[in-house]
PAZAPA-4460 file (N, C-alpha, C; in steps of 0.05 Angstrom, whole numbers, plus 32768, in hexadecimal, padded with zeros to 4 digits):
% residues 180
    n_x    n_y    n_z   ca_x   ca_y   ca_z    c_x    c_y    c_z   seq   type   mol
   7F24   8088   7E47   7F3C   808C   7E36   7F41   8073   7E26     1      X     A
   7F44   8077   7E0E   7F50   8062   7E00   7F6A   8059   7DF6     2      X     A
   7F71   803C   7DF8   7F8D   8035   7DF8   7F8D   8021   7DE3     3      X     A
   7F96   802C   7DCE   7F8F   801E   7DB8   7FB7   8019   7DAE     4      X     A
   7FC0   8017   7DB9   7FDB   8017   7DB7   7FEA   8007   7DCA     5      X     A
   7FD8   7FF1   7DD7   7FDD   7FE9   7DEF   7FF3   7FD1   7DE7     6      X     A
   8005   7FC8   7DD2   801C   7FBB   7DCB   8029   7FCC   7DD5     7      X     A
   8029   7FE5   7DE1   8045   7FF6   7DEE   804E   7FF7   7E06     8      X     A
   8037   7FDE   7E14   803E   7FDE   7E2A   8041   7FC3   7E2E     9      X     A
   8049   7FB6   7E1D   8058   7F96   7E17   8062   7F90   7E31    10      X     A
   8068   7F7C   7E3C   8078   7F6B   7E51   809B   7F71   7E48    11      X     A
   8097   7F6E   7E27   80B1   7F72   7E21   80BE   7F90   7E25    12      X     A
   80A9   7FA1   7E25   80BA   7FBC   7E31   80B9   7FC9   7E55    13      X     A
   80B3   7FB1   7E62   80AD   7FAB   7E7A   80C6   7FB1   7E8C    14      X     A
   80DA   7FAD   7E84   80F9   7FA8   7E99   8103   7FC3   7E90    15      X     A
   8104   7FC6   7E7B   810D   7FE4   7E6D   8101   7FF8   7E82    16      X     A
   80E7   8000   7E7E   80D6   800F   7E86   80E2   8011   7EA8    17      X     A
   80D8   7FF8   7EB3   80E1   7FFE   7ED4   80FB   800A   7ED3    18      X     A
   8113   7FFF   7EC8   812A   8011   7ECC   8129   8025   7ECC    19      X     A
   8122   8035   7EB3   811C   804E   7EB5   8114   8056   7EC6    20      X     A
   80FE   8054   7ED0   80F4   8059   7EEC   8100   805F   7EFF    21      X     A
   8108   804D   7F02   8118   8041   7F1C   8136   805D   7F1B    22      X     A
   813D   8063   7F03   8161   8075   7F02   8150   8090   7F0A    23      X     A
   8135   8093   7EFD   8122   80AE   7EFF   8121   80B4   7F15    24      X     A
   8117   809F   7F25   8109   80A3   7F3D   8126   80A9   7F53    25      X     A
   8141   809C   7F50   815E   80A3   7F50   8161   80BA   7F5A    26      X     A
   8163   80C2   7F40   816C   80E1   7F37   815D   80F6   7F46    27      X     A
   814B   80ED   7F4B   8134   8108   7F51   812E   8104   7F6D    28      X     A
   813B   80F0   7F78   8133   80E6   7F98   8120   80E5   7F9F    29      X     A
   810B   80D4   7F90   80F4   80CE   7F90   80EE   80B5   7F9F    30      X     A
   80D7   80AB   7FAF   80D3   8095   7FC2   80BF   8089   7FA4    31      X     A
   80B5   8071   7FAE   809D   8065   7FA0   809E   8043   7FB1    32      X     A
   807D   8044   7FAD   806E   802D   7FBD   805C   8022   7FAF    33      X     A
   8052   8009   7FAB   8042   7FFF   7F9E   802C   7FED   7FB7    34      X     A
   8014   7FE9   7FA7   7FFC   7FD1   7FB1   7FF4   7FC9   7F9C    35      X     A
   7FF5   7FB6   7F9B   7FEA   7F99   7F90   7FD6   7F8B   7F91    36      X     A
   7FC3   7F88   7F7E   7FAD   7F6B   7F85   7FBF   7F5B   7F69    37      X     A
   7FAF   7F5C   7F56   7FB0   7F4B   7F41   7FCE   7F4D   7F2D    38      X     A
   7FDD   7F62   7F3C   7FF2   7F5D   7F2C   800C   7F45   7F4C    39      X     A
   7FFC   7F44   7F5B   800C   7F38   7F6E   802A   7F39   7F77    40      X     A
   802E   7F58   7F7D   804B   7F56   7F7E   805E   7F60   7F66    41      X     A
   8055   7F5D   7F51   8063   7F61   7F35   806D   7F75   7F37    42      X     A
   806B   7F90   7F37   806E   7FA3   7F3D   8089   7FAD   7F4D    43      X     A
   8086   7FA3   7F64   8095   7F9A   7F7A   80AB   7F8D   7F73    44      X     A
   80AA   7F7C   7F65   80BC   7F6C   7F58   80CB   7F77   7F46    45      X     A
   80BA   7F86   7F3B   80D1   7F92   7F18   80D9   7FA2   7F21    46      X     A
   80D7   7FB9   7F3B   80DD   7FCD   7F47   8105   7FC5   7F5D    47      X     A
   80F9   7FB4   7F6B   8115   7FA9   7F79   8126   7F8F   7F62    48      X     A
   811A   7F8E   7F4A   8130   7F85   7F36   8149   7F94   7F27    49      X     A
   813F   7FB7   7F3B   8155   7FBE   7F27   8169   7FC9   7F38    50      X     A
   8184   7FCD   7F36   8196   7FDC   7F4B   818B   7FEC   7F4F    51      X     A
   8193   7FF4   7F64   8190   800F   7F6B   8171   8019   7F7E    52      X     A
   816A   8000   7F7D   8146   8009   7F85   814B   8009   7FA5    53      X     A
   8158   7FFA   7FB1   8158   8009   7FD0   8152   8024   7FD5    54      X     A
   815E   8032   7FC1   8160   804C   7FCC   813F   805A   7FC1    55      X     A
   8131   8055   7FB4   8115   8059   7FA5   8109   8051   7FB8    56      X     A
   8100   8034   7FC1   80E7   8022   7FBB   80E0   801E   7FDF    57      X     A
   80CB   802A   7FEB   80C3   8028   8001   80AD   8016   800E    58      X     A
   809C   8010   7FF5   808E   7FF9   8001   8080   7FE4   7FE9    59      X     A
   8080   7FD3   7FEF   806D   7FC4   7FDE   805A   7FB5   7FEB    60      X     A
   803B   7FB3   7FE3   802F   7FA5   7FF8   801D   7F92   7FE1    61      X     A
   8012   7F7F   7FE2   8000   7F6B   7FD3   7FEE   7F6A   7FE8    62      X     A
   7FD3   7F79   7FE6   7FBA   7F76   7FEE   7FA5   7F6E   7FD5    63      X     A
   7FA7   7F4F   7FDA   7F9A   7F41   7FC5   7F78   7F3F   7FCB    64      X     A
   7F7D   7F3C   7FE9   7F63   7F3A   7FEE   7F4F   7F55   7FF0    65      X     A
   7F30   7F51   7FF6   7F27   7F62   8008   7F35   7F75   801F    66      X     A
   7F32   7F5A   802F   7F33   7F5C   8046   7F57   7F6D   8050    67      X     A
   7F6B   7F61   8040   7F7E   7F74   8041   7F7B   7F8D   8032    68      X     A
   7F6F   7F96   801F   7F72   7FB3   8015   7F65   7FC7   802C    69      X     A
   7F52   7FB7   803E   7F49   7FC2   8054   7F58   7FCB   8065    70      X     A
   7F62   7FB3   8075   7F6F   7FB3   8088   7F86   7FC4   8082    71      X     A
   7F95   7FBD   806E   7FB3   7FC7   806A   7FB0   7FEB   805C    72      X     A
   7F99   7FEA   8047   7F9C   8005   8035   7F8E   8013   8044    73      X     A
   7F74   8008   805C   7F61   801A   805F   7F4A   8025   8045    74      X     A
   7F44   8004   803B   7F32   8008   8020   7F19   800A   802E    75      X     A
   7F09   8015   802A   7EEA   8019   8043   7ED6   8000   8033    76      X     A
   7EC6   7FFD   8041   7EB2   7FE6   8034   7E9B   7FFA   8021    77      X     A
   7EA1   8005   8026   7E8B   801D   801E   7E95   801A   7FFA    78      X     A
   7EAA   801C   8001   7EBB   801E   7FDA   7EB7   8007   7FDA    79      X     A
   7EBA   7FF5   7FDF   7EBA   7FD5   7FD4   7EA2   7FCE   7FD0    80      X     A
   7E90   7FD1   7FE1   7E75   7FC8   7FE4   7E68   7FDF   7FCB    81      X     A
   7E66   7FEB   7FC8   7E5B   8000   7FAF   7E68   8004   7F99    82      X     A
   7E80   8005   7F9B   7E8F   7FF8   7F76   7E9D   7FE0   7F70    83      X     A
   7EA3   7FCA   7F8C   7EAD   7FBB   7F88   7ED1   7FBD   7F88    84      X     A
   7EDC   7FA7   7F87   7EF7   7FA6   7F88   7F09   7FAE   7F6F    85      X     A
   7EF9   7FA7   7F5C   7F07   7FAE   7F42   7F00   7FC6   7F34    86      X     A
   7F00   7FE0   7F43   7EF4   7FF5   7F3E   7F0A   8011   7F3C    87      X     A
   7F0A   8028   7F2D   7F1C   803A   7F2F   7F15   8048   7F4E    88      X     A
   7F02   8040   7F5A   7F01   804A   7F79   7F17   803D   7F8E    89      X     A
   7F11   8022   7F81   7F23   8011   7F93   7F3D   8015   7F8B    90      X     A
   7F3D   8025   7F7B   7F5B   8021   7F70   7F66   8035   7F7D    91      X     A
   7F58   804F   7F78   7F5C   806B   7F8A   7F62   8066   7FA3    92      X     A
   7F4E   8059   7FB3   7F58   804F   7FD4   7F70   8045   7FDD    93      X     A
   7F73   802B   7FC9   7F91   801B   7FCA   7F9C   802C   7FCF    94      X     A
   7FA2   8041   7FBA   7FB5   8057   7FB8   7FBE   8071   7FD0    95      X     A
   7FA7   8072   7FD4   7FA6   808D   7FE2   7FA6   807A   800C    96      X     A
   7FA4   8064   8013   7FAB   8052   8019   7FD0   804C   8026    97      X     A
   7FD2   8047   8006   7FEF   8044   8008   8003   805F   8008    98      X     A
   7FF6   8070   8002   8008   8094   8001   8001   8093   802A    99      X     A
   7FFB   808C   8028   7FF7   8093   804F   800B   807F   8067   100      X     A
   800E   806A   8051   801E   8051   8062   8035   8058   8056   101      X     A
   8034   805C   804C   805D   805C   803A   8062   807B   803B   102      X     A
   8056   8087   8038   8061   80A7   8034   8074   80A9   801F   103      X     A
   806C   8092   800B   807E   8099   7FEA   8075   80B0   7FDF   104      X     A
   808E   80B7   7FD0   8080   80CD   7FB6   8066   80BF   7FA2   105      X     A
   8071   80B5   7FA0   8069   809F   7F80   8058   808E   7F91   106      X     A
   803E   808C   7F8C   8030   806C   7F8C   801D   8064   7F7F   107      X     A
   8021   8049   7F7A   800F   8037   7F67   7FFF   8022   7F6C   108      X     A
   7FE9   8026   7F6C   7FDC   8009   7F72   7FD0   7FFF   7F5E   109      X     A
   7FBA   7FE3   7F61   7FBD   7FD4   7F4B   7FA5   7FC0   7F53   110      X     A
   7F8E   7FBD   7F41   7F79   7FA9   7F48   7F6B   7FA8   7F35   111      X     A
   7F62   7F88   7F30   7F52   7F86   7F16   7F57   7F6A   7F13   112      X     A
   7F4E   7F61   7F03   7F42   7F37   7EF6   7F56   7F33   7EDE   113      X     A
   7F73   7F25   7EE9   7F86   7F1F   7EDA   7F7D   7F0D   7EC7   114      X     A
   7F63   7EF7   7ECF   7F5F   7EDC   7EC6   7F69   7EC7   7ECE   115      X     A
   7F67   7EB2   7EC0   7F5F   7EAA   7EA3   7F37   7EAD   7EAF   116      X     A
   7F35   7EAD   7EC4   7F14   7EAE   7ED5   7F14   7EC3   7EE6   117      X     A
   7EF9   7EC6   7EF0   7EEF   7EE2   7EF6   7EE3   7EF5   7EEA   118      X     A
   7EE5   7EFE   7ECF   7ED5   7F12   7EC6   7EBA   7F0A   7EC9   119      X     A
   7EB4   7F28   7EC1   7E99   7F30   7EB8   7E8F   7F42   7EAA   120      X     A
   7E7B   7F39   7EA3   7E74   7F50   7E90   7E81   7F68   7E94   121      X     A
   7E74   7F76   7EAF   7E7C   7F91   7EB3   7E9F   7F99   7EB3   122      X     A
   7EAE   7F82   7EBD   7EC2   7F83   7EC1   7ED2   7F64   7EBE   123      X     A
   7ED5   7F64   7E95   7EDE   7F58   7E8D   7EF7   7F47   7E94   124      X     A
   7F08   7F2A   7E92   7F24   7F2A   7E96   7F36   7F41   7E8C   125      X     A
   7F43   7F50   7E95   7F57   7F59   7E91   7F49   7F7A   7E96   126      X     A
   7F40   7F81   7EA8   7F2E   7F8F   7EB3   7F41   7F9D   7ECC   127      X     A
   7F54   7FB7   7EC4   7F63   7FB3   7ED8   7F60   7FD7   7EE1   128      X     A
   7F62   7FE0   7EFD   7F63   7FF9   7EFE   7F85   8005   7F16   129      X     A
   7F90   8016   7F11   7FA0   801A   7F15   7FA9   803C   7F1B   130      X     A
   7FAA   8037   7F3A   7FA7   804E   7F42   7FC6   805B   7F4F   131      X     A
   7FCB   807C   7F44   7FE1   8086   7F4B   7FE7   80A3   7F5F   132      X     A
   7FF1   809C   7F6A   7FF5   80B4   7F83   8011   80BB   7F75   133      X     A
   8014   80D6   7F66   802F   80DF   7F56   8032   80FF   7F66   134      X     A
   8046   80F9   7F7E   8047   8114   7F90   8032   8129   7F97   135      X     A
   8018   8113   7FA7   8007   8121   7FA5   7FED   8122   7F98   136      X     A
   7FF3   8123   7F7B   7FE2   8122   7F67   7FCC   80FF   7F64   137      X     A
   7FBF   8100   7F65   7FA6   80E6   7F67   7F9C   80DA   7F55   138      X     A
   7FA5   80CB   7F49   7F81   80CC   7F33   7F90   80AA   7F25   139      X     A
   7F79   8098   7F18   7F79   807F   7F0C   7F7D   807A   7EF4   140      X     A
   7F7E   8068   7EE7   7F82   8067   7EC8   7F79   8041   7ECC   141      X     A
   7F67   8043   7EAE   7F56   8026   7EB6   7F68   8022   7E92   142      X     A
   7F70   8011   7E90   7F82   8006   7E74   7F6C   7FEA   7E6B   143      X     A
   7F63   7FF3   7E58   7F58   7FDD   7E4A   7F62   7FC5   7E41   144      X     A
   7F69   7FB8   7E51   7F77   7F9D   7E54   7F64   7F86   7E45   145      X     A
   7F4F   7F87   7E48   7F3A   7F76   7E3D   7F45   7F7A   7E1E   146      X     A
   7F56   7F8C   7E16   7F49   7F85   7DF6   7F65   7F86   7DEB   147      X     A
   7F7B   7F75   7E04   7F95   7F67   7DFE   7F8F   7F4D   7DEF   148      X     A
   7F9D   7F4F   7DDC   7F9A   7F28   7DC6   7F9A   7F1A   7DD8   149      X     A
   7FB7   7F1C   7DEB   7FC3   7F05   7DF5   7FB8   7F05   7E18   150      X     A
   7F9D   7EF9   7E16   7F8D   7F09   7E31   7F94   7EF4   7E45   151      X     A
   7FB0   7EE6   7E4C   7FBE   7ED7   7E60   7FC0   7EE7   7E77   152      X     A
   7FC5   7ED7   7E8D   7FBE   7EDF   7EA7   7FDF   7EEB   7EA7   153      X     A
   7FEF   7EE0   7EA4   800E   7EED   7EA0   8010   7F06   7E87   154      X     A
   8003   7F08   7E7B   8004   7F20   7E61   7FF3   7F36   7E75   155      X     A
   7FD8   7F31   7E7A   7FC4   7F49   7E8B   7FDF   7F54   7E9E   156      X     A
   7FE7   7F44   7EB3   7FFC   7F4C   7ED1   800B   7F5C   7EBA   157      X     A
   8023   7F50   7EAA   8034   7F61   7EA0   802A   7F78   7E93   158      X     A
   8014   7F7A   7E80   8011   7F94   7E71   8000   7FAA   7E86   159      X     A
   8000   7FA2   7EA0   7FEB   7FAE   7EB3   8000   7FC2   7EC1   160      X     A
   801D   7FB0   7EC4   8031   7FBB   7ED4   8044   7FD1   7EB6   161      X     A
   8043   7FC6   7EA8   8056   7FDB   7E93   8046   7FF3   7E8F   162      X     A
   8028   7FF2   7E8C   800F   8007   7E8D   801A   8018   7EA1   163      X     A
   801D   8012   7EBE   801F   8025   7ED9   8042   8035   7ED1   164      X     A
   8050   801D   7ED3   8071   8023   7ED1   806C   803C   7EB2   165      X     A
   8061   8037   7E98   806D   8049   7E86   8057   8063   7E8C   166      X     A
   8041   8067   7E98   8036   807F   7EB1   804C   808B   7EBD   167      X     A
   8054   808B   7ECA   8065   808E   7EDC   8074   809A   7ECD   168      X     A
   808F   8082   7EC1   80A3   8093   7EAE   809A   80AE   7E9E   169      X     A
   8086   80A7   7E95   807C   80C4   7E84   8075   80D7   7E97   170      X     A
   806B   80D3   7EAC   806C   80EE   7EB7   807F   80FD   7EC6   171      X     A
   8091   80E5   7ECC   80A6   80F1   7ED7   80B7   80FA   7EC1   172      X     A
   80BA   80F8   7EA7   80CB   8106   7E8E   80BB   811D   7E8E   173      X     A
   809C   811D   7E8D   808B   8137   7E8C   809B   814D   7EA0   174      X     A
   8098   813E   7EB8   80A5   8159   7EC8   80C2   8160   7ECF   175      X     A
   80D5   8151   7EC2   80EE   8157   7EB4   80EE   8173   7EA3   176      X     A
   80DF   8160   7E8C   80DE   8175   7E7F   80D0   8195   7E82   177      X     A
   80BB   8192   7E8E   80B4   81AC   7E9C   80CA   81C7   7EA9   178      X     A
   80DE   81B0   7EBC   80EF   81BD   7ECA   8102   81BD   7EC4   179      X     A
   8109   81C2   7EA6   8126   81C2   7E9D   8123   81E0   7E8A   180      X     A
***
């Protein structure tokens, strides 16, 4: 998929976006949980920045490492060792992982090479995949971060986290609007 519009998911529309979220997820008595590598918490963070998130936000976990997405998500070596860490597999696991430990509606995980080091060819800086468990429903979204101007290790985290958060919002307006 291509994201050729990726100024829309600015840092600066970053706090906006979670709010929203956050009154959505409110209204509709929705749970949500996040995992973390490369956005470290961020997530987590913009999530319990806004009132009201007690009543939303059930878990946040930062498995930066291996060895914790193992231990904690139940990431198998089998995914790691055959696509690696920064992979839409790994991202799926995180996910499906964290829908088992939190029993949120909503979950999001998050892995990939913030920088300013690390890439590679295959999986450039800003190389990020991001996986969502939306009531059930499964599936990743890889945002071409690599072909952000401003390819800072603080610009990748933020446009990585507004990417997941304005997902989310849109689908939860999608099924608003469905059911109205």
């Amino acid at each position: 998929m291509q994201y050729s519009h990726l100024s829309e998911y600015s840092s600066d529309n970053l706090d906006k976006t979670v709010t929203n979220v956050v009154k959505c997820l409110l209204e509709k008595g929705l749970t949500i949980a996040t995992a973390e590598s490369c956005t470290g918490g961020l997530l987590s963070e913009k999530i319990t920045s806004v009132s009201g998130a007690s009543g939303i936000f059930e878990l946040g976990i930062c498995t930066y490492s291996e060895n914790t997405k193992k231990r904690f998500l139940n990431v198998s070596d089998d995914i790691l060792n055959q696509f690696g860490v920064v992979s839409s597999e790994t991202a799926l696991a995180m996910v499906q992982g964290l829908k088992k430990c939190s029993g949120a509606d909503i979950c999001i995980s998050v892995t990939g090479i913030a920088g300013p080091g690390g890439g590679t060819h295959e999986n450039p800086v800003g190389s990020v995949y991001i996986g969502f468990d939306v009531c059930g429903r499964q599936f990743t979204e890889h945002p071409q971060l690599w072909k952000l101007e401003d390819k800072s290790r603080d610009n990748i985290r933020c446009t990585a986290a507004c990417f997941a958060f304005r997902k989310i919002e849109k689908l939860l307006m999608e099924a608003a609007a469905n059911n109205e």
